[in-house]
N, C-alpha and C positions, 0 to 999 in steps of 0.2 A: 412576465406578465405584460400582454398588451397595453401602451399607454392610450388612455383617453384622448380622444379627441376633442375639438370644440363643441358645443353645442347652443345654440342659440337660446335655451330654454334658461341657460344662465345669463344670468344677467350683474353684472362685479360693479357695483357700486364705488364710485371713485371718488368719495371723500375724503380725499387730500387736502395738502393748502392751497395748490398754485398748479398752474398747467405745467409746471417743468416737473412738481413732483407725479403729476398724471402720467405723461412720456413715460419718467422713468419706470411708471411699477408698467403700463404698456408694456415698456421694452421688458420687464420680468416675467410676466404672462405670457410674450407672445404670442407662439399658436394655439395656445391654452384656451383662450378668452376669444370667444368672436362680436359680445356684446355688451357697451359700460354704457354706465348709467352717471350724468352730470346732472349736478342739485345747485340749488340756489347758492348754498355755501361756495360753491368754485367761481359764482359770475363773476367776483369782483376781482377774480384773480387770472383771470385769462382763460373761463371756463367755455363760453362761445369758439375761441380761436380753437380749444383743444378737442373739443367737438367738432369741427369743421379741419384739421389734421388728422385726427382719430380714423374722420369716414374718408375723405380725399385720399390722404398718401396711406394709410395705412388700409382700407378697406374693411373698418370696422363698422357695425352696428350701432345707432346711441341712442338712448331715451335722454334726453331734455327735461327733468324732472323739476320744474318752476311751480309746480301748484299755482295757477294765475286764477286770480280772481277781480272781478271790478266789473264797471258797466259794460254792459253786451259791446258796445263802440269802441271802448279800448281793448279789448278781446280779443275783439275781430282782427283789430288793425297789427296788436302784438303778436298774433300766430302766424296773422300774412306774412311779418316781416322775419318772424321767424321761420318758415317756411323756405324761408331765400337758401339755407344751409341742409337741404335735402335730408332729415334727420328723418327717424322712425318712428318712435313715441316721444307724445308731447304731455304732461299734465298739466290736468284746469281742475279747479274743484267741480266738483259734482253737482252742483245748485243748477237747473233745466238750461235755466238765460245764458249760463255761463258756455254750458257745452253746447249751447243750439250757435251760439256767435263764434265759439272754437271755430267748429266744422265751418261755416263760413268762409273764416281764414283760413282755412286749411284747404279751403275749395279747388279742385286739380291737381291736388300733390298726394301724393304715399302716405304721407303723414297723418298715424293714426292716434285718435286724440284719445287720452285715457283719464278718467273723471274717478279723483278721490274721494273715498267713500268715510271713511274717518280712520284719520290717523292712527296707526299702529302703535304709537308711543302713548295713547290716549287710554284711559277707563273709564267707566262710569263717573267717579269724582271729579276727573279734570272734565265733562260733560255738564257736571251740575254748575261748575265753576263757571263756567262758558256759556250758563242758561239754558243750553240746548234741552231737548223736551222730555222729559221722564220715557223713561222706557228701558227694558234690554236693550245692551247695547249691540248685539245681533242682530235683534230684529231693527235697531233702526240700520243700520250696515244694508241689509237686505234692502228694506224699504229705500234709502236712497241711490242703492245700485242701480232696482228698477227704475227710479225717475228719472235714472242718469242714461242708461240704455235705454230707454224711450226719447228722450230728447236726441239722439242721436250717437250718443258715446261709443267708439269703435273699442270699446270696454273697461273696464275700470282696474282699481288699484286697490288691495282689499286682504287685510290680513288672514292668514291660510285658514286657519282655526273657521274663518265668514267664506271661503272659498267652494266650500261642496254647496252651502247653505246660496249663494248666488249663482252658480253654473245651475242649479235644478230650475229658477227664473225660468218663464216664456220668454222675456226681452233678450235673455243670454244665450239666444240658440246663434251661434256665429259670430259671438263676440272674443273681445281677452278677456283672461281674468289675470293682474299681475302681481304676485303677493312679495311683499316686501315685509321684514322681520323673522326671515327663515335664518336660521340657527345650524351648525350641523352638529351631531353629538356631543355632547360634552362641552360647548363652548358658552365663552360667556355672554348673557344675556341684554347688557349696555344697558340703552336705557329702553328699551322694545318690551313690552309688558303684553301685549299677544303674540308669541312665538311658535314656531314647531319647526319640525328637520325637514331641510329638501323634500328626501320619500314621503313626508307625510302631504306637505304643500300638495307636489305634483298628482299625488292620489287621490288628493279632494275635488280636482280638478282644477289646480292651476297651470295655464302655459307657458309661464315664466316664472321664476324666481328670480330676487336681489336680492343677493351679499354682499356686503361691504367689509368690515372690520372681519370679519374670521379670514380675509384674503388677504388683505393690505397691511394687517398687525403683524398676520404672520410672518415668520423667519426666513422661511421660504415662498411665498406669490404663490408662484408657479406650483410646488405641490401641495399647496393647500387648495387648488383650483381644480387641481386636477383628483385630491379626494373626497371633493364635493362631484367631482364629474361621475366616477368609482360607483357613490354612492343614489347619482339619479339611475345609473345606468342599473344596478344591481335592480333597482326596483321595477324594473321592466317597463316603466309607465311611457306611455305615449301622448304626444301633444293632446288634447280634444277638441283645442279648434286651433284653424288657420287666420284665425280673422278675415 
């Protein structure tokens, strides 16, 4: 059986502790993996530098997944300076001011800004907890993708299950949609309380997926990356946009 090759439409989540353990599961995936994704959990541990190794000597792909939010000024000023590191995707939350000051900073670079729409690890209850406003929590997903693609957002980040429901948007003609909480059969669900498989993600219309723990837990990296790869491939799906 032919093995897989990389695909960009993965995206391996590289919640580790420290940049040395990043390298190493790197070095496990190899030519498995052509895109990670670094979260807030790593800055403190040499997450920057390992992102800026990752694409320099290695020629990988990385999302910068900070969720940054604060006033349009410091925004602006934290995406320019993150910008220095030629990165691919950046997240801002989704609130208008925030991703209109993103795009700012990010003004002349590749870097495309993705605006979180609500957390994946979230329900209804932790919403009411947090105040936020009565409603399905789909339709407000929806409702703040569009405000987030209208402010300018070069697409957003939105669990699969909210993923058909936002690609059918007027504002999503040409944008990402990148869903994080995809599961592949059988594994376990952490602490992600909106999930679904690869095939289901990519068929609703997302053009990325994150996995993190069904890769990194695993025994083997490399062929758990590569039966997550197996299983986009089997579903015949195709990017739907290029941003």
């Amino acid at each position: 059986m032919t093995t897989p090759i990389a695909d960009d439409r993965l995206i391996v989540a590289m919640d580790v502790p420290n940049a040395i353990a990043g390298l190493k599961l790197a070095e496990q995936l190899g030519d498995a993996v052509s895109f990670y994704k670094i979260g807030l959990g790593m800055l403190t541990g040499g997450g920057l530098a390992l992102a800026n190794e990752l694409k320099q000597e290695l020629g990988k792909k990385i999302f910068l997944d900070m969720k940054l939010f604060d006033i349009g000024a410091t925004v602006e000023n934290a995406v320019r300076g993150l910008s220095q590191f030629e990165l691919d995707f950046l997240t801002v939350h989704g609130d208008p001011h925030v991703v209109r000051a993103a795009k700012e900073g990010a003004a002349g670079k590749d870097l495309k800004i993705l605006a979180v729409t609500i957390l994946t690890s979230l329900d209804r209850n932790d919403l009411d907890d947090a105040l936020i406003k009565s409603g399905d929590i789909t339709d407000l997903v929806q409702e703040r993708a569009g405000k987030a693609l209208a402010a300018g957002a070069d697409g957003v980040i939105a669990s699969p299950q909210e993923a058909a429901l936002i690609r059918a948007l007027p504002e999503a003609e040409g944008k990402l949609i990148v869903t994080p909480g995809v599961r592949p059969v059988g594994a376990d669900l952490g602490d992600q309380k909106r999930v679904t498989t690869p095939m289901q993600a990519l068929e609703a219309g997302a053009d990325h997926i994150v996995v993190g723990r069904p890769i990194w837990q695993a025994e083997v990296p490399r062929l758990a990356a590569q039966d997550i790869l197996k299983e986009m491939n089997s579903a015949q799906t195709k990017i739907p946009n290029k941003g």
